[in-house]
C-alpha positions as CSV (number, residue, x, y, z in Angstrom):
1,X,-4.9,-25.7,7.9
2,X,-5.5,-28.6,5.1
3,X,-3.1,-29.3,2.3
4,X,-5.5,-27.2,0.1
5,X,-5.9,-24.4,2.2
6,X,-2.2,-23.8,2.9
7,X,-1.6,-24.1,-1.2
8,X,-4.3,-21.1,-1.4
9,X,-2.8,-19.0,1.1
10,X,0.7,-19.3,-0.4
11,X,-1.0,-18.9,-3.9
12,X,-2.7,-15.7,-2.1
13,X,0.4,-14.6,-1.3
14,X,2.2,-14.8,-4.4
15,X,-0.5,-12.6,-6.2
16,X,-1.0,-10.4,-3.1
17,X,3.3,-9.8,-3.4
18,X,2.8,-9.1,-7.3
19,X,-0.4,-6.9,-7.0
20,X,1.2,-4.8,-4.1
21,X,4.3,-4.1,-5.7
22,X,2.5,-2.9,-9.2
23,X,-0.4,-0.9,-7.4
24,X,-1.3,-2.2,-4.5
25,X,-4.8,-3.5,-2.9
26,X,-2.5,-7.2,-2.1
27,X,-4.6,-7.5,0.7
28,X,-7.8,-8.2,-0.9
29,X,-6.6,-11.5,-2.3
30,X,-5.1,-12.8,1.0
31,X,-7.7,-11.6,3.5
32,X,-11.1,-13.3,1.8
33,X,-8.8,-16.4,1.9
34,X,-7.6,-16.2,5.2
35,X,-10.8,-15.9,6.6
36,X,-12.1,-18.9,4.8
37,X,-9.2,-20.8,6.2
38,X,-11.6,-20.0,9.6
39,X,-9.1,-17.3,11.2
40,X,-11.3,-14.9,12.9
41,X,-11.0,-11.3,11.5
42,X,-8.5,-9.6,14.2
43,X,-5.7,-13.0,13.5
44,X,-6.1,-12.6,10.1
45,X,-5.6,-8.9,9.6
46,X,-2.3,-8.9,11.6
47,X,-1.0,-12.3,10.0
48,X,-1.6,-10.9,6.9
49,X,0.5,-7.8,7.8
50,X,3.4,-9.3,8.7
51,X,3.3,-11.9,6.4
52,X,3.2,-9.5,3.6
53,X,6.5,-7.8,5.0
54,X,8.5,-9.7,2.9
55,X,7.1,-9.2,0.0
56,X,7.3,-5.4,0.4
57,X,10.8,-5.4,0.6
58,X,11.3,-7.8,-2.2
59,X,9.2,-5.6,-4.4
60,X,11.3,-2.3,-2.9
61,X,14.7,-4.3,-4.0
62,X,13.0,-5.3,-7.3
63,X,12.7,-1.5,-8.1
64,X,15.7,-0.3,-6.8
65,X,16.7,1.3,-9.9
66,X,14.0,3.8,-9.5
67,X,15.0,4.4,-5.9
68,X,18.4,6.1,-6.7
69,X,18.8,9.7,-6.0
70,X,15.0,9.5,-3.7
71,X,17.0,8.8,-0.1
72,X,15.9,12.1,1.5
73,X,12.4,11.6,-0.1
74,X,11.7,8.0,0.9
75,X,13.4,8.5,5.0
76,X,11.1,12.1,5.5
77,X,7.9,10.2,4.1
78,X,8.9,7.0,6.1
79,X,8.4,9.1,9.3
80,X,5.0,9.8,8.8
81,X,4.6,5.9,7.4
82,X,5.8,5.2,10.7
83,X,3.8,7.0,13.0
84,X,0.6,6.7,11.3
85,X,1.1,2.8,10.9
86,X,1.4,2.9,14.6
87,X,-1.5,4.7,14.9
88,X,-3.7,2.5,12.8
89,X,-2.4,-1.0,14.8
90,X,-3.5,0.7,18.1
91,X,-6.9,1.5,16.6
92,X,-7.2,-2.2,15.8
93,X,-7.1,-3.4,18.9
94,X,-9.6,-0.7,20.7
95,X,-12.2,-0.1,17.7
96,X,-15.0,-2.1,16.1
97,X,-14.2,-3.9,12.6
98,X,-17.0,-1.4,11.0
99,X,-15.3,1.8,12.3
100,X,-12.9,1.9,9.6
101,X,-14.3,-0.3,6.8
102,X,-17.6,2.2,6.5
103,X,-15.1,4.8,5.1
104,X,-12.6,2.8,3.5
105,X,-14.6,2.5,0.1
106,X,-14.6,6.4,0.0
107,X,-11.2,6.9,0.6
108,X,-10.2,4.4,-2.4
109,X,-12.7,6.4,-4.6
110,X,-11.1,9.2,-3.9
111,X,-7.8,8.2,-4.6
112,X,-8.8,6.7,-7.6
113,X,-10.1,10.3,-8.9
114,X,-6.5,11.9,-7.8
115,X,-4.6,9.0,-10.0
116,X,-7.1,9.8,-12.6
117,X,-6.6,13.7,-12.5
118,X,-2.5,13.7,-11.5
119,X,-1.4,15.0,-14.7
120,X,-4.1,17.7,-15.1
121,X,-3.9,18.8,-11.2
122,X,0.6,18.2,-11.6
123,X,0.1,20.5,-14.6
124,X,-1.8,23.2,-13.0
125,X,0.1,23.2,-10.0
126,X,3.0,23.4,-11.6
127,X,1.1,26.4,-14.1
128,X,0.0,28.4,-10.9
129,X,3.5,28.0,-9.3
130,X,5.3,29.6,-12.6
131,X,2.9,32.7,-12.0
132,X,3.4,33.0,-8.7
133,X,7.3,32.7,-9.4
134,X,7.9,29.5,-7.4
135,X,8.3,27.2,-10.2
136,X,8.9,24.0,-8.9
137,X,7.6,21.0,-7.4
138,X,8.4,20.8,-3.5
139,X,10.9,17.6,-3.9
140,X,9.2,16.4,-1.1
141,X,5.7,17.1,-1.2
142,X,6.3,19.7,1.3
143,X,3.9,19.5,4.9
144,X,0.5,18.9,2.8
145,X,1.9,15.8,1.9
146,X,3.8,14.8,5.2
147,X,0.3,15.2,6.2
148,X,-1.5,13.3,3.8
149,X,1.0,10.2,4.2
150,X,0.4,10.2,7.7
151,X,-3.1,10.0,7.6
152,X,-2.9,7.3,4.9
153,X,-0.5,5.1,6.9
154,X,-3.0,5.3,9.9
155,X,-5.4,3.5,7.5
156,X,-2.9,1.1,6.1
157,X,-1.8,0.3,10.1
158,X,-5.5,-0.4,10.3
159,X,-6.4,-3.1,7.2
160,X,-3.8,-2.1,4.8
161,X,-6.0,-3.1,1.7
162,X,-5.6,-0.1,-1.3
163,X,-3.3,1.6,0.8
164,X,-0.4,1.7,-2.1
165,X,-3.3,3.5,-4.8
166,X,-3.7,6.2,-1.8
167,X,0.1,6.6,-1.7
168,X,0.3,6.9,-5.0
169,X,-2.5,9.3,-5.8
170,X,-1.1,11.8,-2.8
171,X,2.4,11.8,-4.4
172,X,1.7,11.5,-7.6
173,X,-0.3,15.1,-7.1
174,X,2.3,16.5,-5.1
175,X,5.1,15.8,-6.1
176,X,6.9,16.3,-9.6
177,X,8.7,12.8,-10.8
178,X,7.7,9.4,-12.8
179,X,5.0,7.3,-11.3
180,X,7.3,4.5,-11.2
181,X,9.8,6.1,-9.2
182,X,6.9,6.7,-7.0
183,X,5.7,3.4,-7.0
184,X,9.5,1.9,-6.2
185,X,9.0,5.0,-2.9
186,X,5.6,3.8,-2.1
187,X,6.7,0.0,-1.7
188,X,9.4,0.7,1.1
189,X,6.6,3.3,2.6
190,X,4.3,0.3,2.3
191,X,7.1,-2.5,4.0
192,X,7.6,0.6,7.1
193,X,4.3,0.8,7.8
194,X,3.8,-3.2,7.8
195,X,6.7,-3.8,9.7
196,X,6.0,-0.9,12.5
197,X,2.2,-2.0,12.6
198,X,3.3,-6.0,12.9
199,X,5.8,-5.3,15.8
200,X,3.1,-3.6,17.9
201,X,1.0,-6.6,17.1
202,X,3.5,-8.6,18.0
203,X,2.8,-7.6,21.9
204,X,-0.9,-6.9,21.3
205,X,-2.3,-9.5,19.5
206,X,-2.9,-13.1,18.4
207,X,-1.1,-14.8,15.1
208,X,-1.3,-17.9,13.1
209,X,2.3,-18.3,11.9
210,X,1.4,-21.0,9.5
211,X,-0.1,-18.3,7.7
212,X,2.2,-16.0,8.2
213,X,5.0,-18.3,6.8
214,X,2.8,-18.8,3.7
215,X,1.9,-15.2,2.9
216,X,6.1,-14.3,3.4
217,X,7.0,-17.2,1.1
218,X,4.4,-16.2,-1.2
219,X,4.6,-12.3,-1.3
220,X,8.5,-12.4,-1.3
221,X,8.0,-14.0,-4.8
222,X,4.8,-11.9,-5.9
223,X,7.4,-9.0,-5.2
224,X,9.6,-10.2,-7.7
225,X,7.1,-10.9,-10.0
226,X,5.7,-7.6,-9.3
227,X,9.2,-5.7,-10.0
228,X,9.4,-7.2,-13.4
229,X,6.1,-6.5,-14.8
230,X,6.1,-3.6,-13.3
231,X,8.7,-1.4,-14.5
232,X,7.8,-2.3,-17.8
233,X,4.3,-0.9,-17.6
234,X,4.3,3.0,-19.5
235,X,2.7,5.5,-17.2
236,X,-0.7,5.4,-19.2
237,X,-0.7,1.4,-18.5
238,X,0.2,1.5,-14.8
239,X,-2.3,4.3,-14.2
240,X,-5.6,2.2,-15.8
241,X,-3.9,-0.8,-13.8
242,X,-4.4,1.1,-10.8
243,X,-8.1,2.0,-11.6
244,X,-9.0,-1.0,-12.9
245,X,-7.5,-3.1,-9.7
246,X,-8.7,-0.2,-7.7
247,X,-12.6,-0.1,-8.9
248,X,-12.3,-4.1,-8.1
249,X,-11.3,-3.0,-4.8
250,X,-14.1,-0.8,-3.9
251,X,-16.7,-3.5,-5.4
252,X,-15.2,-6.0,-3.1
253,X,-15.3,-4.0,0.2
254,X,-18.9,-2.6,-0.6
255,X,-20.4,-6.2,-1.1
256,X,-18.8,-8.7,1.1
């Protein structure tokens, strides 16, 4: 890399890190500029997943306040992070670059509705559950969610890019609590699935470790950047953040 190109991948970085911890979608500042650094796809994707390791955790630390009292939460949800980030890493390596990128836009649409409707759909849930005598909110999202997480984390093992919206759409529906103690719960999901996803590439793929250095620097500051904005956000604010960032997200994967 140039003097200028490794100056806009640690810039990258630093607003992927911020991004990621507020909402999420990190990726689709570092990946555009990783690829015009000349990495092919494949080098890019997983540099950018390790790299951006980091910066999870530093945004998961940054929000540790809102993590108290979630420990059972956060370690039954990691599971799933876990095995569907896995799941997406191997897909890497054996599928075509289109297999997943034709449905990504849909997914992030459809997140986008469920952050949208959360407090209508948390509201009737919580409406039907009082009829039915089982007032309450599983505390855990019970197995629809296990389920859901899973699924997400095979996509965010794949490309990662919106992954955080999709978290926070599927818990946000399911499960009764602030959306910032769900977002401080979706940035540790976020660093388990990076870090289980990087280690298989680790043994299965090719990195640049310039830009992986960069993007860690970079997204290790984003994350405290992140934190700070972030918990100041009210829930009305952080929700049209996520649309807004997200709707950017979907433009960008459609067109480029």
């Amino acid at each position: 890399m140039t003097y200028w190109e490794m100056l806009a991948v640690l810039a990258a970085g630093i607003g992927a890190g911020t991004i990621n911890t507020i909402v999420g979608s990190g990726t689709l500042i570092t990946f555009p500029v990783l690829l015009a650094t000349g990495l092919p796809p494949v080098t890019a994707t997983v540099s950018n997943a390790l790299g951006l390791i980091p910066g999870s955790i530093s945004g998961a630390i940054g929000y540790r306040a809102e993590l108290t009292g979630q420990r059972d939460r956060v370690l039954r949800l990691a599971v799933a992070a876990a095995i569907g980030g896995l799941g997406g890493a191997i897909l890497l390596t054996v599928l075509p670059p289109t297999a997943f990128e034709t449905i990504v836009p849909v997914l992030v649409a459809l997140a986008l509705v469920l952050v949208v409707l959360q407090p209508r759909i948390t509201r009737a849930v919580q409406a039907r559950r009082e009829r039915d005598g089982t007032a309450g909110t599983p505390r855990h999202g019970g197995p629809v969610l296990f389920a859901g997480m899973l699924l997400a984390s095979v996509y965010g093992g794949y490309f990662t890019a919106a992954q955080g919206i999709i978290y926070l759409s599927l818990m946000g529906t399911l499960i009764d609590d602030t959306l910032q103690r769900l977002n401080a719960a979706k940035n540790v999901l976020a660093a388990v699935v990076n870090s289980v996803a990087a280690l298989f590439f680790v043994f299965a793929a090719e990195f640049d470790w310039t830009a992986v250095a960069l993007i860690a620097v970079g997204s290790t500051i984003g994350g405290q950047l992140g934190a700070r904005v972030g918990r100041r956000l009210p829930p009305r604010v952080l929700r049209a953040l996520i649309v807004v960032i997200g709707s950017a997200a979907i433009l960008q994967l459609v067109t480029r």
